[in-house]
mmCIF file of the N, C-alpha and C atoms, coordinates in Angstrom:
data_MODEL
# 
_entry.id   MODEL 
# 
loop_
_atom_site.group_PDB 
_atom_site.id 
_atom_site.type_symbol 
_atom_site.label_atom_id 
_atom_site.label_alt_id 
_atom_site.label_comp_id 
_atom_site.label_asym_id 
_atom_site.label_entity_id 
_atom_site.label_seq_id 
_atom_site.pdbx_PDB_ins_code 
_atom_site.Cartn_x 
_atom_site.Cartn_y 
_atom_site.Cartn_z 
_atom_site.occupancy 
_atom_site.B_iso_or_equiv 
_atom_site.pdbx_formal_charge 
_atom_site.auth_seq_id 
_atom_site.auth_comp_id 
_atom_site.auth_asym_id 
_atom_site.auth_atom_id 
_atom_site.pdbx_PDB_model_num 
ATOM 1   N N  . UNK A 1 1  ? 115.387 121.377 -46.769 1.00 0.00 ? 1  UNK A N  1 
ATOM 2   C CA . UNK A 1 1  ? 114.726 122.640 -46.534 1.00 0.00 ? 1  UNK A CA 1 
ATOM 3   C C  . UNK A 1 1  ? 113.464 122.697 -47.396 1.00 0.00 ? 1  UNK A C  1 
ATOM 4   N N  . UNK A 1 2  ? 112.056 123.639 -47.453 1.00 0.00 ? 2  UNK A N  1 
ATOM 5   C CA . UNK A 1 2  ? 111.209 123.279 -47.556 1.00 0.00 ? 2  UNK A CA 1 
ATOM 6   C C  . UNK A 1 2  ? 111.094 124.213 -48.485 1.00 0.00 ? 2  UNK A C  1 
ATOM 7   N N  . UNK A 1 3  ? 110.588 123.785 -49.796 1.00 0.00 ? 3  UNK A N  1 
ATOM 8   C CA . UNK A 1 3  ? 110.963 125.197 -51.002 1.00 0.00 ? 3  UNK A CA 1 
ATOM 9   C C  . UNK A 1 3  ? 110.656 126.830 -50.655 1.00 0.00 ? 3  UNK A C  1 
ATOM 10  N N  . UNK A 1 4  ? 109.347 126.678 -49.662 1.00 0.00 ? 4  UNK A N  1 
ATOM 11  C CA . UNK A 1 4  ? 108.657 128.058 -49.592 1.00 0.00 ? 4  UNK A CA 1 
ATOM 12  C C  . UNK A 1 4  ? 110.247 128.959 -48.886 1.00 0.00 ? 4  UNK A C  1 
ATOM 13  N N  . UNK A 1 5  ? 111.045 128.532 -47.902 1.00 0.00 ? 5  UNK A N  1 
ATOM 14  C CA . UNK A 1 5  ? 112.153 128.401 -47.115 1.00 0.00 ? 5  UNK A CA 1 
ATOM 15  C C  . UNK A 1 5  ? 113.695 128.870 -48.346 1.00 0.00 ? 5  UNK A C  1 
ATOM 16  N N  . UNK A 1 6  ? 113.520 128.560 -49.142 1.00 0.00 ? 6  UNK A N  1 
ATOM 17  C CA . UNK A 1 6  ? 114.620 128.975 -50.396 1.00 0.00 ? 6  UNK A CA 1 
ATOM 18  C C  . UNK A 1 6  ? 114.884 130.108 -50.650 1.00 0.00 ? 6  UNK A C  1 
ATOM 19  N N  . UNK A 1 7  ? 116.121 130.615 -51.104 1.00 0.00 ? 7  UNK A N  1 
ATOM 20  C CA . UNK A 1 7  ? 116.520 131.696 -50.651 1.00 0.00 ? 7  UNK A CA 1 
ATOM 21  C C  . UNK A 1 7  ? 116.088 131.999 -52.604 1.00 0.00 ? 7  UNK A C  1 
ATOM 22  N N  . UNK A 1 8  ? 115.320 133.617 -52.614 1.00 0.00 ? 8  UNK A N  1 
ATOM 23  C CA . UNK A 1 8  ? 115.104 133.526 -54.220 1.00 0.00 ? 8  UNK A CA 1 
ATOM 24  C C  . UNK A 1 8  ? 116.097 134.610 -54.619 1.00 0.00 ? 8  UNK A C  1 
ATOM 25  N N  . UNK A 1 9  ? 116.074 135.158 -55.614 1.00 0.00 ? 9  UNK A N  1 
ATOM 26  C CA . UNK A 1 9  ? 117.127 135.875 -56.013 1.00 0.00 ? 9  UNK A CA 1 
ATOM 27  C C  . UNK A 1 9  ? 116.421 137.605 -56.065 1.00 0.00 ? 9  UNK A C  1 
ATOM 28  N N  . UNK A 1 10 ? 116.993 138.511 -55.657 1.00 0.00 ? 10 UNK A N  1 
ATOM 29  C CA . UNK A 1 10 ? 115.987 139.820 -55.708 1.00 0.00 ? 10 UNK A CA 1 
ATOM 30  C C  . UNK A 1 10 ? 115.715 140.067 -56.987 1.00 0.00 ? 10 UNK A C  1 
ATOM 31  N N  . UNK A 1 11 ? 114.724 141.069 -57.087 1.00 0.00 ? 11 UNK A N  1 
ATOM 32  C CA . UNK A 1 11 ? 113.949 141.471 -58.090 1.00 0.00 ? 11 UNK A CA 1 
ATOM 33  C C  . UNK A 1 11 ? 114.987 142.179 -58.900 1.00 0.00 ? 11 UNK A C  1 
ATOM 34  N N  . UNK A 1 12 ? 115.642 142.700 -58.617 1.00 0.00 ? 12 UNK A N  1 
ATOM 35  C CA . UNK A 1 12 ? 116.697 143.696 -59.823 1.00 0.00 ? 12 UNK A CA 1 
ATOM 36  C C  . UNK A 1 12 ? 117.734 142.538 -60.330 1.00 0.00 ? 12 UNK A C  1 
ATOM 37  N N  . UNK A 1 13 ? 118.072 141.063 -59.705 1.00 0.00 ? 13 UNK A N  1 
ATOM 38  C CA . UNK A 1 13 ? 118.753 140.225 -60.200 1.00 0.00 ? 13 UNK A CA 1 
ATOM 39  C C  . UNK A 1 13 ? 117.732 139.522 -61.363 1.00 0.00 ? 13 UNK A C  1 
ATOM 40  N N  . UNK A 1 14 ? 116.156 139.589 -61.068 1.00 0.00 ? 14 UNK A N  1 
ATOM 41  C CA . UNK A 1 14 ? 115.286 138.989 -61.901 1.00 0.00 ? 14 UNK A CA 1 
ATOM 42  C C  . UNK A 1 14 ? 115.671 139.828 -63.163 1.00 0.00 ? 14 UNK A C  1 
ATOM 43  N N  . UNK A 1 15 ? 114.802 140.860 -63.002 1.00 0.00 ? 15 UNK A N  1 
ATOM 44  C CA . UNK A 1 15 ? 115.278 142.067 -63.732 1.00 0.00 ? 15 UNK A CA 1 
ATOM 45  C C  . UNK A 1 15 ? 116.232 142.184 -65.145 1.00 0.00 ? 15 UNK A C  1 
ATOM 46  N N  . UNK A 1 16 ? 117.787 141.838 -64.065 1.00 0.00 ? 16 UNK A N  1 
ATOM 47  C CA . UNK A 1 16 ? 118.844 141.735 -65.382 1.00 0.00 ? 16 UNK A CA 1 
ATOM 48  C C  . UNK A 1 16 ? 119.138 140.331 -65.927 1.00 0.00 ? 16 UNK A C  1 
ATOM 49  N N  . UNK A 1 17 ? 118.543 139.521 -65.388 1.00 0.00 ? 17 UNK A N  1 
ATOM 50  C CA . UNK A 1 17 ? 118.109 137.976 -66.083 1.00 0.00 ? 17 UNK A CA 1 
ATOM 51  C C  . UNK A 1 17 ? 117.457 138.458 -66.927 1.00 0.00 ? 17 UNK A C  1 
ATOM 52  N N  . UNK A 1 18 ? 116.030 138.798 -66.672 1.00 0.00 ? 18 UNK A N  1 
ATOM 53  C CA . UNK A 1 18 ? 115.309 139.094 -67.992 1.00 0.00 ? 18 UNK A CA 1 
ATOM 54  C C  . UNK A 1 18 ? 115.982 139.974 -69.147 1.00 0.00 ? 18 UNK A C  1 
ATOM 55  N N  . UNK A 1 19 ? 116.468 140.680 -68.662 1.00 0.00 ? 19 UNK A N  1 
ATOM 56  C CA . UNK A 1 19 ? 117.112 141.760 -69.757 1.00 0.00 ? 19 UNK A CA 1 
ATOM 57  C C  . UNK A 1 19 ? 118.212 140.995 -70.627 1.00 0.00 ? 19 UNK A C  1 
ATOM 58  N N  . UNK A 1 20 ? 119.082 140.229 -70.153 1.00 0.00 ? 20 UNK A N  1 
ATOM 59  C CA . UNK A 1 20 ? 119.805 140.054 -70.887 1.00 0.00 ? 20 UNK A CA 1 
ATOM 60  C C  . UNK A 1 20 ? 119.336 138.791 -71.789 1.00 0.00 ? 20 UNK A C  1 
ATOM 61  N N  . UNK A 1 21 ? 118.342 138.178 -71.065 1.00 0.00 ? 21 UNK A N  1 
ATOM 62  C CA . UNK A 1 21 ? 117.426 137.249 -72.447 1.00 0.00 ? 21 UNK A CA 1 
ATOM 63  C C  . UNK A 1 21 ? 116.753 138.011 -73.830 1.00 0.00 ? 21 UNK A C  1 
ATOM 64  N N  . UNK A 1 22 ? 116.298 139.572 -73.194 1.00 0.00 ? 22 UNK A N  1 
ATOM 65  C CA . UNK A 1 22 ? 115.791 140.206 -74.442 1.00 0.00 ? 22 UNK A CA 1 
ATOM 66  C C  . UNK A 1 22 ? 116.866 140.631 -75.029 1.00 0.00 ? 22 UNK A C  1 
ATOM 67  N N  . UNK A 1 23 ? 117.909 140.356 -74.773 1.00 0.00 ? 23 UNK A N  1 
ATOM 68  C CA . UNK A 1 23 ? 119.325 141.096 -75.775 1.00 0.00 ? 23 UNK A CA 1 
ATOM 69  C C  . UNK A 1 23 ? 119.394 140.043 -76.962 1.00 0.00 ? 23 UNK A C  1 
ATOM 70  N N  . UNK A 1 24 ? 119.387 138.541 -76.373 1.00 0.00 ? 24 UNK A N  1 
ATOM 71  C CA . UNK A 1 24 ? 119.835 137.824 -77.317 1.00 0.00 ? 24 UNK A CA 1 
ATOM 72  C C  . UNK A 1 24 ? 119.043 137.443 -78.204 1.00 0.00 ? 24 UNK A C  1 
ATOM 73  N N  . UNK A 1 25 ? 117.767 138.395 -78.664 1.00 0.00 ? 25 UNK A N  1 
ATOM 74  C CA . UNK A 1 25 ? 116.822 137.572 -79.756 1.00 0.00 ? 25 UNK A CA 1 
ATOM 75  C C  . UNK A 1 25 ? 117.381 137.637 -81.080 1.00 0.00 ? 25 UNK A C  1 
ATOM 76  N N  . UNK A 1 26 ? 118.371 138.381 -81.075 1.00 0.00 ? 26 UNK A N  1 
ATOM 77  C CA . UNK A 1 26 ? 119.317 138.584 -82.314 1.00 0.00 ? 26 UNK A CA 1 
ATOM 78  C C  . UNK A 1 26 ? 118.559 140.240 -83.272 1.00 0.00 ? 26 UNK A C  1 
ATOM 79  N N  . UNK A 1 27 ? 118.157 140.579 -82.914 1.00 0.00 ? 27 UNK A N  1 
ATOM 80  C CA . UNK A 1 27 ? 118.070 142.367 -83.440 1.00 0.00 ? 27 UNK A CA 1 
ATOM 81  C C  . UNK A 1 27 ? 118.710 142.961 -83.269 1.00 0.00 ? 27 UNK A C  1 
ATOM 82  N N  . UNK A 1 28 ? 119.366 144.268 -84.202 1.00 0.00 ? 28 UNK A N  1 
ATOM 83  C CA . UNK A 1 28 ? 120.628 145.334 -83.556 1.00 0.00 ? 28 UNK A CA 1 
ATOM 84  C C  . UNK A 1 28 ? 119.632 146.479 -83.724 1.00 0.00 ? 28 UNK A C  1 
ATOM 85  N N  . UNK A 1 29 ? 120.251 147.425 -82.799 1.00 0.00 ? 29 UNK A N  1 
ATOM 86  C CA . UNK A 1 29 ? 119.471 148.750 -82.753 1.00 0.00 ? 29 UNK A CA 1 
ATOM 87  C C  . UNK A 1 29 ? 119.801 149.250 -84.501 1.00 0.00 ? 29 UNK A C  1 
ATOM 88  N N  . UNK A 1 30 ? 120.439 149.602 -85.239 1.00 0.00 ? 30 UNK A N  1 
ATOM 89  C CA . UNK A 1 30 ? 120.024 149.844 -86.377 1.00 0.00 ? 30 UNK A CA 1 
ATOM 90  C C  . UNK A 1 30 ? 119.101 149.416 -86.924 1.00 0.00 ? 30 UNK A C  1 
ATOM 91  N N  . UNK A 1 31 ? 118.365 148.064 -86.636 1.00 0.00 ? 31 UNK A N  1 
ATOM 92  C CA . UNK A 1 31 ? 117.235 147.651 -87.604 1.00 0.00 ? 31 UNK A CA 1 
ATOM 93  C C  . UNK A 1 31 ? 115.821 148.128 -86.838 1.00 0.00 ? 31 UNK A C  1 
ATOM 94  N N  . UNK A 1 32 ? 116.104 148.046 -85.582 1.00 0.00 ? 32 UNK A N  1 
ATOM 95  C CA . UNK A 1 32 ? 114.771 148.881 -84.769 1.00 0.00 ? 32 UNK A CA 1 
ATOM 96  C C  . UNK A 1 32 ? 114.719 150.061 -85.143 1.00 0.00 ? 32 UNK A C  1 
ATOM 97  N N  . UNK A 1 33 ? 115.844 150.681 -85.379 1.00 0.00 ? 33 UNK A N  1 
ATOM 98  C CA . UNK A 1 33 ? 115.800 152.188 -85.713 1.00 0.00 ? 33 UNK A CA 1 
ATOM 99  C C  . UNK A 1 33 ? 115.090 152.454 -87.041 1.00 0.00 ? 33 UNK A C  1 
ATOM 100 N N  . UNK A 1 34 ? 115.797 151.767 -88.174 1.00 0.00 ? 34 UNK A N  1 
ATOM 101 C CA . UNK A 1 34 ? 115.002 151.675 -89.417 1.00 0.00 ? 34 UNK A CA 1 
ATOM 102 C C  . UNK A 1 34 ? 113.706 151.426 -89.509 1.00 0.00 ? 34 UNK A C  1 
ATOM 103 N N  . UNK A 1 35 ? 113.191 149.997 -88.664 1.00 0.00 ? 35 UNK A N  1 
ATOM 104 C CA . UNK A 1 35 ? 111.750 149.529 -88.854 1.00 0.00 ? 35 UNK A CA 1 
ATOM 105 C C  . UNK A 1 35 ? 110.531 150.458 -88.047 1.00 0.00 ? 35 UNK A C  1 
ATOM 106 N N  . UNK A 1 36 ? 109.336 151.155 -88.766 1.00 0.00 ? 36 UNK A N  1 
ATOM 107 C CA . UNK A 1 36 ? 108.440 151.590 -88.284 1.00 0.00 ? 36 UNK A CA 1 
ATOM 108 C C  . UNK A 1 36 ? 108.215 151.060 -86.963 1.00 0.00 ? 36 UNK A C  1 
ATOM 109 N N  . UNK A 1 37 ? 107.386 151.641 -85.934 1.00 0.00 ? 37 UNK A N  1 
ATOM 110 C CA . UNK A 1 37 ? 107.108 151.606 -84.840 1.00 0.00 ? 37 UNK A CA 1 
ATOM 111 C C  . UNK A 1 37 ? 106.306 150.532 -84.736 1.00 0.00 ? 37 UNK A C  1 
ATOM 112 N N  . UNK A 1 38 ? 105.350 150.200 -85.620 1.00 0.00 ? 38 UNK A N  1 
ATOM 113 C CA . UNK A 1 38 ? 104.459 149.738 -85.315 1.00 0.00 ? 38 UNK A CA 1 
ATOM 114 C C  . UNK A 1 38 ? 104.693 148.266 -86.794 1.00 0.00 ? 38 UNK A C  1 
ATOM 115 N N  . UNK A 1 39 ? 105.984 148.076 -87.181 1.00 0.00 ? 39 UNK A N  1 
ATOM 116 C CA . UNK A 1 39 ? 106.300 147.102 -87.853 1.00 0.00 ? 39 UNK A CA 1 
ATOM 117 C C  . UNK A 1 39 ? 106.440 145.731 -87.203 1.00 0.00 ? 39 UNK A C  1 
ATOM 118 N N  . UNK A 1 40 ? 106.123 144.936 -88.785 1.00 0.00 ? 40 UNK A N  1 
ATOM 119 C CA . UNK A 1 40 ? 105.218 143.071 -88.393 1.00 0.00 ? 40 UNK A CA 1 
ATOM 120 C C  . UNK A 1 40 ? 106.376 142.558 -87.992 1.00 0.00 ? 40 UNK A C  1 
ATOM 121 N N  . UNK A 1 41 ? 107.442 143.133 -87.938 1.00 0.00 ? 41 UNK A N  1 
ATOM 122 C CA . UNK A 1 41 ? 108.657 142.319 -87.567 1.00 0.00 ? 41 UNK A CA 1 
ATOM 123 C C  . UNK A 1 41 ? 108.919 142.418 -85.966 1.00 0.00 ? 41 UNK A C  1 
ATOM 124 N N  . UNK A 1 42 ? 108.948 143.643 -85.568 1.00 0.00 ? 42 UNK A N  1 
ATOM 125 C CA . UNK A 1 42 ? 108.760 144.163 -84.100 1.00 0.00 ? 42 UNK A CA 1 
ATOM 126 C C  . UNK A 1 42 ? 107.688 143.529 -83.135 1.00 0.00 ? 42 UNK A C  1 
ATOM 127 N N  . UNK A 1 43 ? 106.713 143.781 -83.765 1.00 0.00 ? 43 UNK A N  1 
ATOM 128 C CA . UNK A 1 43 ? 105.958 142.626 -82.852 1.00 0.00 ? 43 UNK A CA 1 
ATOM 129 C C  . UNK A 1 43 ? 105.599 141.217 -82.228 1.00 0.00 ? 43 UNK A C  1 
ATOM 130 N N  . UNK A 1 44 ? 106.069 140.604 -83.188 1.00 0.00 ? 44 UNK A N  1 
ATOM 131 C CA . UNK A 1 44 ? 106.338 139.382 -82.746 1.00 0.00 ? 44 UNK A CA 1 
ATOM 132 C C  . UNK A 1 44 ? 107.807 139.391 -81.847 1.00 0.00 ? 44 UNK A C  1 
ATOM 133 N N  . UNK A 1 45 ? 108.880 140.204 -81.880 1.00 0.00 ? 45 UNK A N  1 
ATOM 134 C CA . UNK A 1 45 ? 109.929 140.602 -80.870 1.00 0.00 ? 45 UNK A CA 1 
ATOM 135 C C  . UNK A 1 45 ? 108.963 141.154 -79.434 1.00 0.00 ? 45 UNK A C  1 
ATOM 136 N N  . UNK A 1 46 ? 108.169 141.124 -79.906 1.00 0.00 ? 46 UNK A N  1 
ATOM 137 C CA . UNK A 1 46 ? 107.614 142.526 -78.552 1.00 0.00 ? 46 UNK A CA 1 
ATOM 138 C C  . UNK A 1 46 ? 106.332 141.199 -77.713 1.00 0.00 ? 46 UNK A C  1 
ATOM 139 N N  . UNK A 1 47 ? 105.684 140.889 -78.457 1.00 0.00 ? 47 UNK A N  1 
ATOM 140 C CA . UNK A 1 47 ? 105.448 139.432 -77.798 1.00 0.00 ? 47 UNK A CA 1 
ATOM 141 C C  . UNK A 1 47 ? 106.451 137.890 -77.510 1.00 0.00 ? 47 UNK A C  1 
ATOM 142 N N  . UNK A 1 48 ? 107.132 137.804 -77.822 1.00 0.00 ? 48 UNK A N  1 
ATOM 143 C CA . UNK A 1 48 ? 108.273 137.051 -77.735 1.00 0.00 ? 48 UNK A CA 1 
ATOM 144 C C  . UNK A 1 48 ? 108.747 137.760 -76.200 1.00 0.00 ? 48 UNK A C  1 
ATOM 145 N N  . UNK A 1 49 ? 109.622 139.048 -76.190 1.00 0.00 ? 49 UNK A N  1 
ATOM 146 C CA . UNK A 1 49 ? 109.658 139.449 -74.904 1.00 0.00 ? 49 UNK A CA 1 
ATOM 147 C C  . UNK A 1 49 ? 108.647 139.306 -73.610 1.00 0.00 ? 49 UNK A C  1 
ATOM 148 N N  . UNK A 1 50 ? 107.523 139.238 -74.037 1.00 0.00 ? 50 UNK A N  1 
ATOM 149 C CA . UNK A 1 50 ? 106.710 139.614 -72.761 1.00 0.00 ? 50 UNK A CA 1 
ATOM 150 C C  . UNK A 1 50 ? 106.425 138.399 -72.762 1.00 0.00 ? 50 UNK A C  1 
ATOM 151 N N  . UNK A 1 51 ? 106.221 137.040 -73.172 1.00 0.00 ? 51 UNK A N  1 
ATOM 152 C CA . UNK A 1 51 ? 105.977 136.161 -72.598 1.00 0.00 ? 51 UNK A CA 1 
ATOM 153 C C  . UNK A 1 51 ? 107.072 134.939 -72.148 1.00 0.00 ? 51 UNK A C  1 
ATOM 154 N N  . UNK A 1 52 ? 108.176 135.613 -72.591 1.00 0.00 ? 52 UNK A N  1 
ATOM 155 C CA . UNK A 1 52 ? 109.103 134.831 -72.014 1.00 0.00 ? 52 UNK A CA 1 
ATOM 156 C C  . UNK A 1 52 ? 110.660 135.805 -71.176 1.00 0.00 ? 52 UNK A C  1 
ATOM 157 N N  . UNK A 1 53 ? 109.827 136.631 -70.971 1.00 0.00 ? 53 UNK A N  1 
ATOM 158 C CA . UNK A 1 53 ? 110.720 137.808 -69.632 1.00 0.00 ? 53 UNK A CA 1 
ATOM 159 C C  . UNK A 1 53 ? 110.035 138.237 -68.586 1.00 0.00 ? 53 UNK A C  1 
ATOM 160 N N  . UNK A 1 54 ? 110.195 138.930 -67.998 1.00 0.00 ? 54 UNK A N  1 
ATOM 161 C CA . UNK A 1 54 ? 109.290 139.920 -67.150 1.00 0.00 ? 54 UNK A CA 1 
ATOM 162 C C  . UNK A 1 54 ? 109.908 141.017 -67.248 1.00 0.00 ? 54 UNK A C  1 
ATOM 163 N N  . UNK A 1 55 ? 110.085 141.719 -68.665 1.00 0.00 ? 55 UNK A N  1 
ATOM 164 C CA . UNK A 1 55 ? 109.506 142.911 -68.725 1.00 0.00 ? 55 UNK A CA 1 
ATOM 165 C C  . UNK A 1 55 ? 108.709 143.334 -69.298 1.00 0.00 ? 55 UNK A C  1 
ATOM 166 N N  . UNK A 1 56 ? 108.465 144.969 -68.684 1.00 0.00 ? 56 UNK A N  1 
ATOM 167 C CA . UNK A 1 56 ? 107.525 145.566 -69.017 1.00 0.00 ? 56 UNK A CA 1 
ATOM 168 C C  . UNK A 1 56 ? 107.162 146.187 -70.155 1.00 0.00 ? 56 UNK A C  1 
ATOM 169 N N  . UNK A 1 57 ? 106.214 146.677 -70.216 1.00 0.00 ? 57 UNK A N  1 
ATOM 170 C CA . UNK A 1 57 ? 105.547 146.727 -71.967 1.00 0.00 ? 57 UNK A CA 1 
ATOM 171 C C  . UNK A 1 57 ? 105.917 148.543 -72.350 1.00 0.00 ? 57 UNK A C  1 
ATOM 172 N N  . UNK A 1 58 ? 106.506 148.784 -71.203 1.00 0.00 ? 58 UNK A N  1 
ATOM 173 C CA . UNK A 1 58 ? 106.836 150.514 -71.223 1.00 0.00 ? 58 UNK A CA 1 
ATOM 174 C C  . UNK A 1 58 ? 108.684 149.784 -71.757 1.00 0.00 ? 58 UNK A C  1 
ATOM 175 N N  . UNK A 1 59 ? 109.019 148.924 -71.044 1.00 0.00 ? 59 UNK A N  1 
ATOM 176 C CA . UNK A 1 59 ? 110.494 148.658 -70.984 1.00 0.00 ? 59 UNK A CA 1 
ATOM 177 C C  . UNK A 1 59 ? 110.664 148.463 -72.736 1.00 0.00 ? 59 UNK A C  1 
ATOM 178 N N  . UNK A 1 60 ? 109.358 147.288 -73.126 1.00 0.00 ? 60 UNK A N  1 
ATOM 179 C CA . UNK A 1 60 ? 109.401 146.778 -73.975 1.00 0.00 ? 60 UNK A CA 1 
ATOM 180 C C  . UNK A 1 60 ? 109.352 147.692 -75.603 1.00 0.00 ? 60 UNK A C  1 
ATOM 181 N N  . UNK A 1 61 ? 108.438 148.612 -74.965 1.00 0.00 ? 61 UNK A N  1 
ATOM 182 C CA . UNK A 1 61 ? 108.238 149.659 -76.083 1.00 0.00 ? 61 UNK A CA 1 
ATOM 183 C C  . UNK A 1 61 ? 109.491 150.718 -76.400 1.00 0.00 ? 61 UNK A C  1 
ATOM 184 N N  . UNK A 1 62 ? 110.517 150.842 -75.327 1.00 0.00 ? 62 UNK A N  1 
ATOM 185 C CA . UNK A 1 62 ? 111.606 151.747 -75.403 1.00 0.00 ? 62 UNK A CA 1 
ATOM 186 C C  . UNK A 1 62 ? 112.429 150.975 -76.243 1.00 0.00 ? 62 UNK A C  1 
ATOM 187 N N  . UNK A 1 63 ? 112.803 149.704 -75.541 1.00 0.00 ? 63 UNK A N  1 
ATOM 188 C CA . UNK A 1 63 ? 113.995 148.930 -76.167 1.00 0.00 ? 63 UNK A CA 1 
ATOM 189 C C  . UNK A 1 63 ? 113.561 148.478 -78.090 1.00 0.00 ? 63 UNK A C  1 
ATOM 190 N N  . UNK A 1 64 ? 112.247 148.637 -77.810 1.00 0.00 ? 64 UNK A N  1 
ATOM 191 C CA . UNK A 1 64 ? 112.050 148.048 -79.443 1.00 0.00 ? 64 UNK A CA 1 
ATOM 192 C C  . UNK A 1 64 ? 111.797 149.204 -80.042 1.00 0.00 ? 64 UNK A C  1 
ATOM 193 N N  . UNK A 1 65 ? 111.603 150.673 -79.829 1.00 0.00 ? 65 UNK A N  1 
ATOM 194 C CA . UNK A 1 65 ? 111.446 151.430 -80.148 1.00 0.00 ? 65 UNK A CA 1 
ATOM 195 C C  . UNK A 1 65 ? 110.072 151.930 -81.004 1.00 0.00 ? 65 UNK A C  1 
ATOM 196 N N  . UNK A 1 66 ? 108.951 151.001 -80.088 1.00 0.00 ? 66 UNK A N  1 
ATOM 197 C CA . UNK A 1 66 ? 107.829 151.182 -80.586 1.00 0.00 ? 66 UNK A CA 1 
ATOM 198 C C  . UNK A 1 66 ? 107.123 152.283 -79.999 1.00 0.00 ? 66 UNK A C  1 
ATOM 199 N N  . UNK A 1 67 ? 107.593 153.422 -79.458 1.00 0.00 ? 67 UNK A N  1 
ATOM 200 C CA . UNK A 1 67 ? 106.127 154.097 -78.606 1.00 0.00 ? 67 UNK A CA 1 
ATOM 201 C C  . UNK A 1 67 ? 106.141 153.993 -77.690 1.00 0.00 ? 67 UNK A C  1 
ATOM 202 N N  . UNK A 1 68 ? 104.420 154.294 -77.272 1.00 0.00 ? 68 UNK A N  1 
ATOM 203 C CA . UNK A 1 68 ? 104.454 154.422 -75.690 1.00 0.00 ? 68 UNK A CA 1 
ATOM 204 C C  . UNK A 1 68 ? 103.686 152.558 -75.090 1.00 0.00 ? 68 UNK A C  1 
ATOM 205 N N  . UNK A 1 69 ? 104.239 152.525 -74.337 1.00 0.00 ? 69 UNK A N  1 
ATOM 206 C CA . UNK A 1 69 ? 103.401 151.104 -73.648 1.00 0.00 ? 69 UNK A CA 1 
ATOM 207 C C  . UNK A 1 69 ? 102.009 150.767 -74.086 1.00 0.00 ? 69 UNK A C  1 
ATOM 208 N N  . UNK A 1 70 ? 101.337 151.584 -74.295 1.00 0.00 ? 70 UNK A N  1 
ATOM 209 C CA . UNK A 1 70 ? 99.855  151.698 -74.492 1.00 0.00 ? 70 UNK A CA 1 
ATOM 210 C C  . UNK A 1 70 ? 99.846  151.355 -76.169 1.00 0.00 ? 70 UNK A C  1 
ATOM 211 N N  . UNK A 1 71 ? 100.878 151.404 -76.833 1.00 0.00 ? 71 UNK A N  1 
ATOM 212 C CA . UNK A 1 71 ? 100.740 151.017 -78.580 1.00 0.00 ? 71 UNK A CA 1 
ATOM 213 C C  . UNK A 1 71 ? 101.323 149.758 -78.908 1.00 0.00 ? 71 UNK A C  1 
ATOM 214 N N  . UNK A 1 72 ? 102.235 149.573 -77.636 1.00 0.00 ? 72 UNK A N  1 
ATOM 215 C CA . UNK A 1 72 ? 102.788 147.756 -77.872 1.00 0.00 ? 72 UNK A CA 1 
ATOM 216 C C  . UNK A 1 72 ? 101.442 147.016 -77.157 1.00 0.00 ? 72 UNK A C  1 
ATOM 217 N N  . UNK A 1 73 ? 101.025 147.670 -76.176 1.00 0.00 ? 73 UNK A N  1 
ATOM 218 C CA . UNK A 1 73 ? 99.745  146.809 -75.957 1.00 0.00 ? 73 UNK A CA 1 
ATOM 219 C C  . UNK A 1 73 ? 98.763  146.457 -77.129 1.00 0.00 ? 73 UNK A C  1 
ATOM 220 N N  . UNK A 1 74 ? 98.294  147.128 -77.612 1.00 0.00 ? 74 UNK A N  1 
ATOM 221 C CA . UNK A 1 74 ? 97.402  147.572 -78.381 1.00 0.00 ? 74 UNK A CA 1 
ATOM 222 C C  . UNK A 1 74 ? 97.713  146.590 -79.958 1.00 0.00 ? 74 UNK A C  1 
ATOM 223 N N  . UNK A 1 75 ? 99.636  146.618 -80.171 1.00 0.00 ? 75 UNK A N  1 
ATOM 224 C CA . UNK A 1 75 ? 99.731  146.273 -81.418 1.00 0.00 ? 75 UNK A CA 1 
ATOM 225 C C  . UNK A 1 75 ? 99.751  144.454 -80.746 1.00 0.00 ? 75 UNK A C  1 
ATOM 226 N N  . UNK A 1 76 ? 99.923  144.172 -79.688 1.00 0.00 ? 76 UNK A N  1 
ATOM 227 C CA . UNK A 1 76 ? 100.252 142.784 -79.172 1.00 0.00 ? 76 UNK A CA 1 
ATOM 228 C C  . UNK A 1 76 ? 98.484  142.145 -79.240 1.00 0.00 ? 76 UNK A C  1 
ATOM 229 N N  . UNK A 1 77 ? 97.586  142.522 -79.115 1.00 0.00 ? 77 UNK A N  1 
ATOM 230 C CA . UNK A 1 77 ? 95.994  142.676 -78.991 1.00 0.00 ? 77 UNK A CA 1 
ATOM 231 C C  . UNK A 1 77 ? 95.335  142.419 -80.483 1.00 0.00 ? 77 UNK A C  1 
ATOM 232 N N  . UNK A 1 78 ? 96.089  143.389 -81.709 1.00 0.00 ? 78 UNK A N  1 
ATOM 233 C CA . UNK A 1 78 ? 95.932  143.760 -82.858 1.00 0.00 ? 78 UNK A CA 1 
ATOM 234 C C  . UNK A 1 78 ? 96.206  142.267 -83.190 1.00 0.00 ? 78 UNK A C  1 
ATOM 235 N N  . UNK A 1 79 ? 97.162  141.469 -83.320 1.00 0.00 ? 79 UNK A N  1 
ATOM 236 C CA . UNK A 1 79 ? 98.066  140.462 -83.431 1.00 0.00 ? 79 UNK A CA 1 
ATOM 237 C C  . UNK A 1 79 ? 98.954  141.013 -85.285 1.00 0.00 ? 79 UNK A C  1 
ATOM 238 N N  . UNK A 1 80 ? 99.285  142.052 -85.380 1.00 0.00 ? 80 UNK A N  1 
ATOM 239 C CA . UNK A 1 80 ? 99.810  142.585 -86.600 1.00 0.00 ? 80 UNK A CA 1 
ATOM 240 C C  . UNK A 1 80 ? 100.976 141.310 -87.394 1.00 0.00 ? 80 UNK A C  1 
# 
């Protein structure tokens, strides 16, 4: 069969693939909770996620508890 022809997996199966890769970077919500929003430790979690998931930088900013999408952009840009 001809790859274009391959059956792919839907987007909400992508989805919880990605998600459960950002579970295992080894952070517990107590230490996100503790660490500032905009802390040197978080960001490199927050680039780490986005270039090796597909999620989003709104997803990314909830789960790491940085803000709004527009400040993980911004701190990912910054390179903090």
């Amino acid at each position: 069969m001809h790859p274009r022809f391959c059956p792919q997996p839907a987007g909400e199966e992508k989805q919880e693939s990605a998600e459960d890769h950002a579970q295992r970077l080894g952070w517990t919500e107590e230490d996100l909770s503790r660490w500032r929003k905009g802390d040197a430790r978080k960001v490199p979690l927050a680039r780490q996620l986005r270039g090796e998931t597909t999620m989003t930088l709104a997803w990314i900013a909830g789960r790491l508890q940085m803000g709004t999408a527009s400040r993980v952009a911004f701190w990912l840009r910054k390179g903090v």
